[in-house]
C-alpha positions, 0 to 999 in steps of 0.5 A: 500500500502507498499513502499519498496526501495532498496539500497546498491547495487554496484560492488564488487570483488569476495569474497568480501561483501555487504549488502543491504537495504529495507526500507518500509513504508505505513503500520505496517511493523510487519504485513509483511513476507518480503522476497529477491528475485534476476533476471540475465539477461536472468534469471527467478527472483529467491528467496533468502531468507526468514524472518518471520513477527517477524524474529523468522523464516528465509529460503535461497536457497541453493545457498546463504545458509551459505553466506548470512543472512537476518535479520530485525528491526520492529522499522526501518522498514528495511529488510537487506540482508547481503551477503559474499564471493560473486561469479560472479554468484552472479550478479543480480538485488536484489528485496525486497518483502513484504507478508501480513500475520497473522502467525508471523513465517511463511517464504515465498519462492515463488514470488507470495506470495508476494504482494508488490516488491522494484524497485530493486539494482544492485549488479554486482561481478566480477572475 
């Protein structure tokens, strides 16, 4: 079993900035693929980004491609998502995902790869 717990959510102004927060326990976090999905009301979840287990690999949707960066520290155990110029559009329950995997550069991008999930942050943007 991995753990993850979010943090770092909250409202912000458009084009304005935040930066979350996974912290995972309960296994060798550098075995995991780790990943940042979000879910608008109304909204199927959608994937955001993407690191590989070593963080030699990242992957973004073109929605957040240049305003967002994932990055991660094996020796924390913690996933960040940095996100900038931040629109309305941007608002969204935020979810960490963890995938076990064997390859240390692969990227997952799709929901059901993922084998663990964070209960979610709410980052909310207003205009």
């Amino acid at each position: 079993q991995v753990q993850l717990v979010e943090s770092g959510g909250g409202l912000v102004q458009a084009g304005g900035s935040l930066r979350l927060s996974c912290a995972a326990s309960g296994r060798t976090f550098s075995n995991y693929a780790m990943g940042w999905f979000r879910q608008a009301p109304g909204k199927d979840r959608e994937f955001i980004a993407a690191i590989s287990s070593s963080a030699r690999g990242t992957y973004y949707a073109d929605s957040v491609k240049g305003r967002f960066t994932i990055s991660r520290d094996n020796a924390k155990n913690t996933v960040w998502l940095q996100m900038n110029s931040l629109k309305p559009e941007d608002t969204a329950v935020y979810y960490c995902a963890a995938a076990r995997t064997t390859y240390t550069i692969s990227v997952k991008h799709k929901d059901d790869e993922y084998d663990y999930w964070g209960q979610g942050t709410q980052v909310t943007v207003s205009s």
